[in-house]
Phi, psi and omega in degrees: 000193186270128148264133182251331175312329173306077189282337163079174163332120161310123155192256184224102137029105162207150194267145241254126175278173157103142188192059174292144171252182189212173188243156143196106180310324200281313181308315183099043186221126162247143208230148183291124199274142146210266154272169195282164235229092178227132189251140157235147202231141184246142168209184170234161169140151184309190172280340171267350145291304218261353144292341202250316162317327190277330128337305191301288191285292204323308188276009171257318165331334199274338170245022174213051202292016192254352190244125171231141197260106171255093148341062194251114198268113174253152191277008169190185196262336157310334183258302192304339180291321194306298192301348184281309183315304184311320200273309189321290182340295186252038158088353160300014178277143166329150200282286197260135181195133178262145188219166153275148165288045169273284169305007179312314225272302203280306196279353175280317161279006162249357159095032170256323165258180164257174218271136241212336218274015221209355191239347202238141175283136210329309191263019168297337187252335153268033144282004194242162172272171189324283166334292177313304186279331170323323202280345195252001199244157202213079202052051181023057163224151186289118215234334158174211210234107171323134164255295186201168161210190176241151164211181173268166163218218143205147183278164189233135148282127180279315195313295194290352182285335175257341164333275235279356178053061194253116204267156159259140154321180219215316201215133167278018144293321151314001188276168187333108171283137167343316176308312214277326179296334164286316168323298168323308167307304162318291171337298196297336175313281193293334187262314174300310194100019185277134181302326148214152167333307206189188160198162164248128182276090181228359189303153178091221181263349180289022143324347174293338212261007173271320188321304198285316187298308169319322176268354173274355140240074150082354168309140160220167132317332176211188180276169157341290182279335149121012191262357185214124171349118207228342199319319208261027180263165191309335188279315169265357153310313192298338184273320173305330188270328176308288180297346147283344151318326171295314159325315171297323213232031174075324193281023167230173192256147184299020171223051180230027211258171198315271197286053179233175176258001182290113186304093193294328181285349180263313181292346162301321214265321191274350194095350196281346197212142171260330186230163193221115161300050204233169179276173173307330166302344180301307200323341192288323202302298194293299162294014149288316198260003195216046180293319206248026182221152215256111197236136165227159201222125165229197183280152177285145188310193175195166185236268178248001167204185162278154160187174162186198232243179212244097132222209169121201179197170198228163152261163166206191179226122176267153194279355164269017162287122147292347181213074178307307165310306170312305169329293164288343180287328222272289195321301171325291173326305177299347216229023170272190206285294181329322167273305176299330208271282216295307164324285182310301162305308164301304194268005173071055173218182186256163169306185193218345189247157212282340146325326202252332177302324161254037200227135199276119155297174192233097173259134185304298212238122161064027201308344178311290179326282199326326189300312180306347199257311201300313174331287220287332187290001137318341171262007154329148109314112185298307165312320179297306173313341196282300166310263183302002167285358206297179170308311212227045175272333177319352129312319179311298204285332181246026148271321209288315175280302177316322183292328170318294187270055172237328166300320194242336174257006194228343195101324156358109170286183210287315181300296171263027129350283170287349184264347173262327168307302170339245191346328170277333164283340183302293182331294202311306197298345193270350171253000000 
């Protein structure tokens, strides 16, 4: 899922040279063949990414036999930000880098990557869902091109869900009203025998994973235009207080509050929480670790609207590729419906074009769970995706977390909760 804290190395604005050309059959766009052609694209990610990328270059290679792609494995997206940084610093970076769309923001605003809109076909950003292409954009130019995300949902215990004799929705329209979904959380207390409700994976640097409960009553973080604080308005005093209620009133376990290490997907597995906010990413964990216990994933709850949270990743061209088109071209190719359909299926993540958003994939593992998630990843907020690219929200976010758990462990009210986040967004917008 999404990190937003990695900033990696500092470095300097420069302006992006190079103009190797490529022949590419895959894109359907032609570009002139000239001498051969070699990229290297960094990326991070299990063995099932990175089989499924090393694919990805085989089919594009097989039809550009004049361009070759090396393949750079980081062992996690915090070390490719150092090395990338390091490398940018001293005009050496990689042609291609998969990023979060976190980093959109910071690397667009220095001038690292390139700028795409002016490479890309006109209708090309409504092939995407809203959100997804928002989260790539920058002073509303496109900086790179959805691959896939992530979101949240929430797992269910079944065992304990038939104690209490509790159906899951069905549709996401059906899903939970807040009332109902703390009702639930009770139940499973009094009837299942589960020790608390639920937890939410927010733990760490992941304070951002509050933003959805906030845009599902009617909340935002900043305004409309992104230039000014909103936390401390009624909807969001009113989000705040909620989720500290669950602390207050038990039902979630008390070492599950922002600023902590607590694994939430191990208190699921073990029973201690009946139900888990956490993402698709989970499913490898859980069906490995609950063989012998019964799970289901239904949609996140709601107030006056839907939502959930923004993660996943992107591709880009960074400005020291020499042979920038091929580059851009390779990015086309990944990222059409056949290759995202494939990419997504092998490594177990969800689509981003809005065709593929609506079509049941054939996922090896749990595709019943992935279809709730492919749902549900449709209720982004095009504002939230907005939000969190900004350059410098990794500040925002980590005022954000310290004030939550200030909140959820000390008692902190809702008000000056929001009036010390306010105040840090005020800082941030001003530089």
């Amino acid at each position: 899922m999404t990190n937003v804290n990695g900033t990696g190395t500092a470095f300097t604005r420069r302006h992006i040279l190079g103009a190797g050309l490529a022949l590419s059959v895959a894109s359907g766009r032609s570009v002139r063949a000239q001498a051969p052609v070699n990229l290297n694209f960094a990326v991070w990610g299990n063995r099932a990414e990175e089989d499924a990328f090393r694919r990805l270059i085989a089919g594009y290679t097989a039809q550009n036999p004049h361009v070759s792609i090396r393949l750079e494995l980081s062992g996690s997206s915090g070390q490719l930000y150092q090395q990338v940084d390091t490398r940018l610093a001293g005009r050496q970076a990689p042609d291609l880098v998969r990023i979060q769309y976190q980093q959109v923001g910071r690397y667009a605003k220095a001038g690292a990557v390139v700028d795409l809109s002016g490479h890309l076909d006109g209708g090309l950003a409504a092939q995407f869902a809203p959100a997804l292409w928002k989260a790539v954009t920058y002073r509303d130019k496109a900086f790179a091109i959805p691959h896939h995300t992530d979101t949240l949902a929430v797992y269910c215990n079944m065992e304990m869900f038939r104690r209490a004799g509790i159906e899951l929705p069905r549709r996401l329209e059906d899903s939970w009203r807040w009332e109902e979904f703390i009702r639930i959380a009770r139940m499973l207390k009094e009837k299942a025998g589960a020790p608390f409700g639920f937890a939410c994976a927010w733990q760490n640097t992941a304070a951002y994973r509050f933003l959805p409960f906030l845009y599902q009553h009617g909340g935002r973080l900043l305004d409309e235009q992104l230039l000014q604080p909103r936390l401390s308005s009624k909807e969001g005093l009113e989000a705040i207080a909620w989720a500290q209620s669950w602390f207050t009133d038990k039902l979630v376990p008390p070492t599950t509050s922002i600023k902590t290490n607590e694994q939430t997907q191990n208190l699921f597995a073990n029973g201690t929480i009946g139900m888990l906010v956490h993402g698709d990413w989970q499913i490898p964990f859980l069906h490995d670790a609950m063989k012998q216990a019964e799970w289901q994933v239904t949609y996140m709850p709601r107030s006056v609207s839907m939502a959930s949270d923004l993660g996943g990743n992107c591709l880009a061209v960074t400005r020291d590729s020499k042979n920038r088109d091929v580059a851009i071209d390779f990015l086309r190719y990944a990222t059409n419906e056949a290759n995202m359909r494939d990419f997504c299926v092998a490594a177990g993540f969800l689509p981003v074009r809005r065709s593929l958003m609506d079509t049941k994939l054939e996922y090896q593992l749990r595709p019943d769970a992935m279809q709730v998630f492919v749902e549900q990843s449709r209720t982004i907020p095009d504002h939230l995706a907005a939000t969190v690219t900004l350059p410098d929200f990794s500040r925002i976010n980590a005022k954000l977390g310290e004030q939550l758990d200030l909140a959820f462990t000390s008692g902190q009210s809702p008000k000056d909760t929001a009036e010390n986040v306010d105040g840090t967004i005020r800082s941030v917008l001003k530089n």
